[in-house]
VOPAGU-2260 file (C-alpha; in pm, 1 decimal, decimal comma):
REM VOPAGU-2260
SITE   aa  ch    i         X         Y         Z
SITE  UNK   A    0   13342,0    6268,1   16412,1
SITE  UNK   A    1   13076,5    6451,1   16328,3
SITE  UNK   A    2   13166,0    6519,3   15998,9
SITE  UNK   A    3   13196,6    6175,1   15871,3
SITE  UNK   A    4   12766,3    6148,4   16033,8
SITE  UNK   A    5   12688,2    6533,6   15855,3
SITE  UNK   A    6   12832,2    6294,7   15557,8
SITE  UNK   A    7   12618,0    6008,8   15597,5
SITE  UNK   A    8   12302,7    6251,8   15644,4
SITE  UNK   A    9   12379,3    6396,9   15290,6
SITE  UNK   A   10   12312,0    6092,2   15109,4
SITE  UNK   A   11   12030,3    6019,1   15293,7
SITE  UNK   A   12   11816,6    6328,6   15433,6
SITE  UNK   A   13   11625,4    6261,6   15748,8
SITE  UNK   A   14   11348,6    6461,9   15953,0
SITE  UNK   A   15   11394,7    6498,1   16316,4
SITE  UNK   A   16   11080,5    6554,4   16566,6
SITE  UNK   A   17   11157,6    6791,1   16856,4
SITE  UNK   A   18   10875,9    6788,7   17095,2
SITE  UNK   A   19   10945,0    7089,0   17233,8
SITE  UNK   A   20   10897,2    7327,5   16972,3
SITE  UNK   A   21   10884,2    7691,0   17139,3
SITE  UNK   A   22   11147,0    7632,8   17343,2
SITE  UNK   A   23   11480,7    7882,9   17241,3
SITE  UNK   A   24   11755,3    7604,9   17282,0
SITE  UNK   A   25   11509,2    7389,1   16992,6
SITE  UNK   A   26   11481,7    7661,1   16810,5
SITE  UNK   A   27   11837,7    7754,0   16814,6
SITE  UNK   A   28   11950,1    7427,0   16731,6
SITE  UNK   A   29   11681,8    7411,3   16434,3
SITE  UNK   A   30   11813,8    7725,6   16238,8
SITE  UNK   A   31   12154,3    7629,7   16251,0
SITE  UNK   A   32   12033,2    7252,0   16092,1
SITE  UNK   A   33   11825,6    7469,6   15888,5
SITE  UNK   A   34   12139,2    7564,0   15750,2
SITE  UNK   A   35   12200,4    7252,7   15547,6
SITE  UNK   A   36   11991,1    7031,2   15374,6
SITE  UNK   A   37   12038,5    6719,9   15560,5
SITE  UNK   A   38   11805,2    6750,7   15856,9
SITE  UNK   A   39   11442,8    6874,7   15857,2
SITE  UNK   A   40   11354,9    6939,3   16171,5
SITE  UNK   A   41   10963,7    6908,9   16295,2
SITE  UNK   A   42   10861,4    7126,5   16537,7
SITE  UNK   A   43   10597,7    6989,3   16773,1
SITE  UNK   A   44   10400,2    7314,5   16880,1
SITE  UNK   A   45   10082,3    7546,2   16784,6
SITE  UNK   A   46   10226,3    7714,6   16468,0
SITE  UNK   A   47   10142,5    8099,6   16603,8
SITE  UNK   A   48   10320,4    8035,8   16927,9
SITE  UNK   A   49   10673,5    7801,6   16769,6
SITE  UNK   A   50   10700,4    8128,7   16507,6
SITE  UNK   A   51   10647,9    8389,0   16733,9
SITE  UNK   A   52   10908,0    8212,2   17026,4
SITE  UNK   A   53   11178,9    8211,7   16719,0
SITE  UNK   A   54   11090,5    8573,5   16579,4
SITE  UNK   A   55   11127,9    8745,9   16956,9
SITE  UNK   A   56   11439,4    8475,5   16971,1
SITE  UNK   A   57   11610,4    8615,1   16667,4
SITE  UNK   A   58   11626,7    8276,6   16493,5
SITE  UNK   A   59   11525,4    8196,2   16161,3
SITE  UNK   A   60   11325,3    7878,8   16133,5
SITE  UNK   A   61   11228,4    7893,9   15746,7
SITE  UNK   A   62   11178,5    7532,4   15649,3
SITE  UNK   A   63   11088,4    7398,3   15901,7
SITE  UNK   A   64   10804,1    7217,9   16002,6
SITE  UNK   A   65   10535,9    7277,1   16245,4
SITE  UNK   A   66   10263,3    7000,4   16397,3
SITE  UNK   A   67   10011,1    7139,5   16664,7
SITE  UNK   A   68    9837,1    6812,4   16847,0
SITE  UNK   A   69    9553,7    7054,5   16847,0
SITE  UNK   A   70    9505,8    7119,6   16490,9
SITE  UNK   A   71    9691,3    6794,3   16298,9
SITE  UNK   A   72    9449,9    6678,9   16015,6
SITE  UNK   A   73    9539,7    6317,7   16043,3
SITE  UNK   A   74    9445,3    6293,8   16430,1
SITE  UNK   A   75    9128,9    6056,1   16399,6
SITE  UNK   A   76    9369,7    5832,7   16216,9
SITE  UNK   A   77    9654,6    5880,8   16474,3
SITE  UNK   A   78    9423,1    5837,0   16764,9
SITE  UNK   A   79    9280,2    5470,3   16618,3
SITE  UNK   A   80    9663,3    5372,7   16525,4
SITE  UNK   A   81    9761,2    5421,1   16862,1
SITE  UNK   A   82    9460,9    5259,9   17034,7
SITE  UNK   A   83    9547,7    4967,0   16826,8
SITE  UNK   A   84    9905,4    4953,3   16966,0
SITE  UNK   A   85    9779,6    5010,1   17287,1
SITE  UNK   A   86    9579,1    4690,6   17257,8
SITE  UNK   A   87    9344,4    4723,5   17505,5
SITE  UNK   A   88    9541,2    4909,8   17791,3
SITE  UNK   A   89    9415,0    5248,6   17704,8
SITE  UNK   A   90    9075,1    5362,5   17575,9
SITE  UNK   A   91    9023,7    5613,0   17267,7
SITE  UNK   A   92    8978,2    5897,8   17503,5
SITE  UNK   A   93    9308,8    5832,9   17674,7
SITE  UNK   A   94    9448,7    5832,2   17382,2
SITE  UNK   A   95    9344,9    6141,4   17249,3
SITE  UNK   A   96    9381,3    6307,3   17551,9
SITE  UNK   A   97    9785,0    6201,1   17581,9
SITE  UNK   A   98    9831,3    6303,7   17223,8
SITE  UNK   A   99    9724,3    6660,8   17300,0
SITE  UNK   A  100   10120,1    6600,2   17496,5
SITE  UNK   A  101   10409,7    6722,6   17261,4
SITE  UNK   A  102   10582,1    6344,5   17370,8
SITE  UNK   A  103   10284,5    6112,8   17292,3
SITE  UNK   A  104   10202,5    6330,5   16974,5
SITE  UNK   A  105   10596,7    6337,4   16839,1
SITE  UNK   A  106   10671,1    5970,1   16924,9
SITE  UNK   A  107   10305,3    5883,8   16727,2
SITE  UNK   A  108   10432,2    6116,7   16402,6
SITE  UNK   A  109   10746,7    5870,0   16385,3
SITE  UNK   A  110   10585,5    5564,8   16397,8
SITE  UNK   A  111   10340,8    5655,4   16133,0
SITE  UNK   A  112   10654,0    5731,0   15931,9
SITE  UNK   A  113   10635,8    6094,2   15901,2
SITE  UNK   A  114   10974,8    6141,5   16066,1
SITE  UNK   A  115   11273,5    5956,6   16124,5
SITE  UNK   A  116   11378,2    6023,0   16450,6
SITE  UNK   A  117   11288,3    6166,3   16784,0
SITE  UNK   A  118   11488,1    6436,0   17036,6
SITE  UNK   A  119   11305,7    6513,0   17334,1
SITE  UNK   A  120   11329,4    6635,1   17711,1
SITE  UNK   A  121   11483,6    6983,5   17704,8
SITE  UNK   A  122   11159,7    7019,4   17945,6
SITE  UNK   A  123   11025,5    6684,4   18005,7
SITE  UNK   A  124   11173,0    6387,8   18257,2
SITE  UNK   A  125   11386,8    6112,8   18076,9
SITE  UNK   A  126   11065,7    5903,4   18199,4
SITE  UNK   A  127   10828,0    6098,0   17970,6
SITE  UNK   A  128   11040,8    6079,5   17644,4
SITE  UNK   A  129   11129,7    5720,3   17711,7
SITE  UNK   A  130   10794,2    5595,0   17840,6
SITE  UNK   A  131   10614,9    5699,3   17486,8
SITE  UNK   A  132   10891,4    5483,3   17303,4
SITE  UNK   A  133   10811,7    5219,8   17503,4
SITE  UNK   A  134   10442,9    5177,8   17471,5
SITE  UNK   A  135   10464,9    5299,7   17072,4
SITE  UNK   A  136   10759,9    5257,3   16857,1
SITE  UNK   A  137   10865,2    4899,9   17067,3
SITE  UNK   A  138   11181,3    4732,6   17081,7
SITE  UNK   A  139   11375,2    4596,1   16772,6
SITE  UNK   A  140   11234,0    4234,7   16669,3
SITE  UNK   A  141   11519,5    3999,4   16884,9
SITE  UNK   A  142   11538,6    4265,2   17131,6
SITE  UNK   A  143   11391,1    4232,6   17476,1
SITE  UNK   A  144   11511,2    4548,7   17630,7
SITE  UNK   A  145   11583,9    4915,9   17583,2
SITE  UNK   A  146   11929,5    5044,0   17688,0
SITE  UNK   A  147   12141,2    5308,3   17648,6
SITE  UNK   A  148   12503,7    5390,7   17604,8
SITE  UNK   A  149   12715,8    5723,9   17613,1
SITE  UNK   A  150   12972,3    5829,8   17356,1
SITE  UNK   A  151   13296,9    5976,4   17444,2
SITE  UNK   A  152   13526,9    6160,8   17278,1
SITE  UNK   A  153   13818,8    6383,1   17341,7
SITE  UNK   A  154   14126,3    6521,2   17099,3
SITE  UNK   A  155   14392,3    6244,3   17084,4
SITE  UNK   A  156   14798,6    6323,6   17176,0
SITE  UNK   A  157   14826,2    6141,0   16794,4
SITE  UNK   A  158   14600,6    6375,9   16603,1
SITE  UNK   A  159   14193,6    6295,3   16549,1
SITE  UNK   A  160   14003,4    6212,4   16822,1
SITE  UNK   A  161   13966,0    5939,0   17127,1
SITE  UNK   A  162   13645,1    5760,6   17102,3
SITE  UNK   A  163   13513,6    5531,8   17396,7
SITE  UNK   A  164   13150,0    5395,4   17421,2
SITE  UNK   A  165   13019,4    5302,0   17734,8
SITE  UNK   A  166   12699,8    5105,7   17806,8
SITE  UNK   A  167   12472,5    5112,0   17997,8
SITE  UNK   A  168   12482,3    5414,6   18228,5
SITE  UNK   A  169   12129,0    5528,2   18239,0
SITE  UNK   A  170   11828,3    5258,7   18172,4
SITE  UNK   A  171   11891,9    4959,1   18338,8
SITE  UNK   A  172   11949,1    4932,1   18697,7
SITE  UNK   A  173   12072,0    4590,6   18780,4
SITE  UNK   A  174   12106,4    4380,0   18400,2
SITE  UNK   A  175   12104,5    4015,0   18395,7
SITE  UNK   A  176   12307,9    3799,1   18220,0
SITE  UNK   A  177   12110,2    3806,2   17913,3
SITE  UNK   A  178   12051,4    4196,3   17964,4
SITE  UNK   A  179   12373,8    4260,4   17938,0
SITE  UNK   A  180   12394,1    4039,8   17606,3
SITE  UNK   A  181   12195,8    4268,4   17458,3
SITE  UNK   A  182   12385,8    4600,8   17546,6
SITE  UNK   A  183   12688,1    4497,2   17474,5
SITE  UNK   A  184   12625,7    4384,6   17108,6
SITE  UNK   A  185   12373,1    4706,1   17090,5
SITE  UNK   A  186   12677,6    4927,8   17246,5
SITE  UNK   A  187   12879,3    4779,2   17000,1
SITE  UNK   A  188   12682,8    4857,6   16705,3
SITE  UNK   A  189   12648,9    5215,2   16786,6
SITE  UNK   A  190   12982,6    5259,0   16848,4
SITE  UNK   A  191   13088,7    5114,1   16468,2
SITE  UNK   A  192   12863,5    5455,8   16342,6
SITE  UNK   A  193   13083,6    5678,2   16544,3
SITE  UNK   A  194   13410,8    5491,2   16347,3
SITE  UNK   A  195   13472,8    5270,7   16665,3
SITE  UNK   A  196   13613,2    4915,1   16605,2
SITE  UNK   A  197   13451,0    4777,0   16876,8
SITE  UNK   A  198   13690,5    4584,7   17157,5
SITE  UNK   A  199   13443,5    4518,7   17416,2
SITE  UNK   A  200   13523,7    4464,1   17794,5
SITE  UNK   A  201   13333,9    4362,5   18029,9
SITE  UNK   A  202   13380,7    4520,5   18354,4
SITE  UNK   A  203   13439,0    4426,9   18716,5
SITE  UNK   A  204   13643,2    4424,3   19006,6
SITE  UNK   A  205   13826,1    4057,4   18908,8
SITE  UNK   A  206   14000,5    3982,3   18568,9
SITE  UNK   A  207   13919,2    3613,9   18468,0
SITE  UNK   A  208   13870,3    3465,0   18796,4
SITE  UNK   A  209   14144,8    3686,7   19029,8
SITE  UNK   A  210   13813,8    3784,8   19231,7
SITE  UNK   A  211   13476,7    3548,3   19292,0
SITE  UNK   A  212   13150,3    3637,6   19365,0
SITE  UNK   A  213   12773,0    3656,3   19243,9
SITE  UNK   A  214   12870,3    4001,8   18996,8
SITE  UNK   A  215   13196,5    3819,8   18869,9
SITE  UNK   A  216   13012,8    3510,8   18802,9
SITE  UNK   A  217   12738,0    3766,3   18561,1
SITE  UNK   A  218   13040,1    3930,1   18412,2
SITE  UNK   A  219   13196,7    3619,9   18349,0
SITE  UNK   A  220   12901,4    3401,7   18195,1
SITE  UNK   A  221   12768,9    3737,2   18005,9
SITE  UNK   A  222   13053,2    3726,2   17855,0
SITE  UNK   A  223   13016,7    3358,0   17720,1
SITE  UNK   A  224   12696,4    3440,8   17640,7
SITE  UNK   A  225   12803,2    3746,1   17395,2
SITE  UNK   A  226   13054,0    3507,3   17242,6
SITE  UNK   A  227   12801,3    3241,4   17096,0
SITE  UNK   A  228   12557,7    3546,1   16993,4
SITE  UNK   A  229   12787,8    3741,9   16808,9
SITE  UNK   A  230   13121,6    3545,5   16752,4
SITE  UNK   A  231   13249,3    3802,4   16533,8
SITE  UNK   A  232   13240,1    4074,1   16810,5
SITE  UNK   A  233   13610,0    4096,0   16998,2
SITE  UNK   A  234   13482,9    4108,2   17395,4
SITE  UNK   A  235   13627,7    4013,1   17658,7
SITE  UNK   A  236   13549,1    3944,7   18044,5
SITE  UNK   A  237   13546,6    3941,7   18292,1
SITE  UNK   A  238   13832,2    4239,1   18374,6
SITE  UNK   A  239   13921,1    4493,9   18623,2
SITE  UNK   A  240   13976,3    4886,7   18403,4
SITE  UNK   A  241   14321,9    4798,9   18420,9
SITE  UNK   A  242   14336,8    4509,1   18238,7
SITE  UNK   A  243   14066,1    4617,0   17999,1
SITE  UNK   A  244   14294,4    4972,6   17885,1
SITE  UNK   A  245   14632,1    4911,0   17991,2
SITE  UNK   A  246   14901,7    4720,1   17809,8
SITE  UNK   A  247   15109,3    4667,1   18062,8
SITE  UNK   A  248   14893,1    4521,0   18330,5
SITE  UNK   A  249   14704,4    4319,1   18026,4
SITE  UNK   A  250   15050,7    4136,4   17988,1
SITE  UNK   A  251   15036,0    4057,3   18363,1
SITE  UNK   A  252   14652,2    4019,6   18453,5
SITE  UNK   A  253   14576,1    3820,4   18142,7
SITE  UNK   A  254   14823,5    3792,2   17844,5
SITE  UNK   A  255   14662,8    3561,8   17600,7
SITE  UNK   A  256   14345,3    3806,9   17540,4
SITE  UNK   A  257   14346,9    4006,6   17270,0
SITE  UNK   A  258   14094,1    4254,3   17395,8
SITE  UNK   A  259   14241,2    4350,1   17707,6
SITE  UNK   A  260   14467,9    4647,1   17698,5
SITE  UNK   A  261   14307,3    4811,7   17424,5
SITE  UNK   A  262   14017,4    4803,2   17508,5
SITE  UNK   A  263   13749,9    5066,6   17333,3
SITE  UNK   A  264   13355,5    4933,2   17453,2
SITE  UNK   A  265   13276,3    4924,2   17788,2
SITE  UNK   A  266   13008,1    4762,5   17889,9
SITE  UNK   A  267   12908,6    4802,1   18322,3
SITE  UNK   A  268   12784,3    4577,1   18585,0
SITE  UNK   A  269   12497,8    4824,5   18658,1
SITE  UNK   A  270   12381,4    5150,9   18642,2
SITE  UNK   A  271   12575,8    5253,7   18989,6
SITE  UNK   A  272   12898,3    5136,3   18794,0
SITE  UNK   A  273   12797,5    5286,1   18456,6
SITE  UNK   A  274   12669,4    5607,3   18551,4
SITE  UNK   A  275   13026,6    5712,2   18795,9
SITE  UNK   A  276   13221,1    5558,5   18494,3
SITE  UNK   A  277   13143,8    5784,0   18216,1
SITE  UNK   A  278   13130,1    6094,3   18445,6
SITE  UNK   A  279   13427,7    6032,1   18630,9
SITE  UNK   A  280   13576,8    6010,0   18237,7
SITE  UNK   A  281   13375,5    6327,8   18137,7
SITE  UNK   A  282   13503,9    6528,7   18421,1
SITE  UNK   A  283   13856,2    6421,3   18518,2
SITE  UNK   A  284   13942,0    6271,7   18171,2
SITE  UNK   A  285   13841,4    6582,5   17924,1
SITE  UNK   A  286   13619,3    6363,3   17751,2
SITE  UNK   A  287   13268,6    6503,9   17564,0
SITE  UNK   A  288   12976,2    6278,6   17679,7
SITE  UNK   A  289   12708,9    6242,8   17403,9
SITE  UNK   A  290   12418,3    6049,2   17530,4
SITE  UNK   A  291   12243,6    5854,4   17681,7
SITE  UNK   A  292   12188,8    5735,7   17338,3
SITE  UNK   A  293   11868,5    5479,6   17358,7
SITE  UNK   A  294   11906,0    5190,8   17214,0
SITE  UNK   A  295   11745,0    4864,3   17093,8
SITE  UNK   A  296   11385,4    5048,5   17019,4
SITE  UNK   A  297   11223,3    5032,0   16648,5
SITE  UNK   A  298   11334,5    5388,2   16551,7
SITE  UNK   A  299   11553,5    5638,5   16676,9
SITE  UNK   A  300   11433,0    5836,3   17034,7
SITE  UNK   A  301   11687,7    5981,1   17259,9
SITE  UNK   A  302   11642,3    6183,5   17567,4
SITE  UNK   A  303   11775,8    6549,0   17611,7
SITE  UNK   A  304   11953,7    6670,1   17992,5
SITE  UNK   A  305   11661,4    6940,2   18091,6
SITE  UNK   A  306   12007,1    7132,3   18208,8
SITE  UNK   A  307   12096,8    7076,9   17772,4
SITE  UNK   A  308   12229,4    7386,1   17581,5
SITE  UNK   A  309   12168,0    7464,2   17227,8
SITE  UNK   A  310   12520,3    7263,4   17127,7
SITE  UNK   A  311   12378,2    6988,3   17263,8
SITE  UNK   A  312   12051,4    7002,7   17104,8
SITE  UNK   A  313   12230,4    7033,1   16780,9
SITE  UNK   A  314   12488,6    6731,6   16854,6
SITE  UNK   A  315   12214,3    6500,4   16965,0
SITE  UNK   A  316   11965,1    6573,5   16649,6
SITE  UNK   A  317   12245,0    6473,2   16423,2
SITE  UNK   A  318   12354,5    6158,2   16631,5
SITE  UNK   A  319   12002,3    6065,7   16664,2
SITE  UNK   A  320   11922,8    6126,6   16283,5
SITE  UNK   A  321   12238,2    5924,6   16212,6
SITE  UNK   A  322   12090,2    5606,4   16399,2
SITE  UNK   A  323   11835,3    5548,6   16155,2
SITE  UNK   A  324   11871,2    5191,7   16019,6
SITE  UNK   A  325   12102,6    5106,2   16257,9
């Protein structure tokens, strides 16, 4: 998998922003991406300090680049830039002051283009990596929300590899309808860069009408919904797991659909759902979680596990780096 996104990255070299420059997993991660020539990495840091942290690490960090919020050239022009985009909610001092903050000052260097793609929160909260991208790089034109979804992938009984998305297990609480319109067709495009044909189910406890209730009814409607946006996408709903990955119960539960049963995209209720899905698949199914992957913003920011290793680090700047354009 990612091979064919180290591919991609080839033709098109990108520049990643890590906010949290000094910090060993970062620079870990940046000498072995250092390695090619397919992902710059910018380290968000004061230059003495990121250099030193590597050298006393043992990792070599030649090529990289180095911002320090405290000495960046462009900073009057990055302060007035993001007062603009503020419009009025924060005042130039505020916004000077947060840029001093590896998460304000990283998000600000990709929106005024001079990288690609943001990984942050080996040390901040998912709140402060998310709440930048929010307020600065904005959702997608069309989009009204930010979600997320999680990749999964495990060695298949067949040869290659398994490869689920799931969406969304980490942003929204409680999507409506129209919420969940949005994730599913953003899930869905995610998981076609990861060599997914999309099949999309929607999940719940009925399969087209075996249950009722308020969450069916969402399911249900969402799923109409997803249909007249994007009537090229496969989806189905609403289903119980079942229906949505076995055969066999497809044939019983709901035999004309030709999602059910083989079903790839899976898009939750809620967060409650979402988030106990994708572990319980993680842990009891063998499956590698990459994520949450953020989705539906202007440019590429994704959110690092404080708990991450260096692997991680390294997985997530090329999956992240691969989203550009998406």
């Amino acid at each position: 998998m990612f091979g064919k996104l180290i591919d991609k990255l080839k033709k098109h070299p990108k520049k990643i922003v890590f906010t949290e420059g000094t910090d060993p997993r970062i620079l870990e991660a940046s000498a072995r991406l250092l390695a090619g020539t397919w992902l710059t990495p910018v380290l968000v840091g004061n230059e003495a300090e990121v250099k030193h942290a590597a050298e006393e690490a043992g990792y070599n960090i030649r090529g990289a680049e180095i911002m320090d919020p405290e000495n960046y050239p462009e900073m009057d022009e990055m302060v007035k830039t993001m007062v603009e985009l503020r419009k009025g909610k924060m005042t130039e001092e505020q916004c000077r002051a947060s840029l001093k903050m590896g998460n304000y000052f990283g998000t600000m260097l990709v929106k005024m283009g001079k990288a690609d793609a943001l990984l942050g929160g080996a040390t901040y909260s998912t709140a402060d990596t998310v709440r930048p991208a929010l307020q600065l790089i904005k959702t997608k034109p069309g989009n009204k929300i930010v979600s997320s979804c999680f990749i999964l992938v495990r060695p298949s009984v067949t040869g290659g590899n398994d490869v689920l998305a799931m969406g969304d297990c980490a942003i929204n609480i409680k999507p409506s309808e129209d919420d969940l319109v949005e994730i599913a067709i953003e899930t869905a495009k995610c998981a076609r860069i990861f060599g997914v044909d999309p099949q999309v189910a929607l999940l719940s406890y009925s399969t087209l009408g075996s249950g009722a209730g308020e969450d069916v009814d969402k399911m249900h409607n969402a799923t109409a919904k997803i249909r007249a946006a994007a009537p090229d996408l496969p989806v189905e709903g609403e289903l119980q797991f079942d229906a949505a990955v076995s055969p066999r119960v497809a044939q019983t539960k709901c035999p004309d659909s030709k999602v059910a049963g083989h079903a790839n995209t899976f898009i939750f209720p809620d967060i409650n759902a979402g988030n106990i899905g994708y572990k319980i698949a993680q842990r009891l199914g063998n499956f590698d979680a990459y994520g949450p992957i953020l989705l539906g913003l202007n440019a590429p920011i994704n959110d690092l596990s404080r708990g991450c290793n260096a692997q991680e680090v390294y997985s997530m700047a090329i999956i992240t780096a691969a989203l550009v354009d998406m």
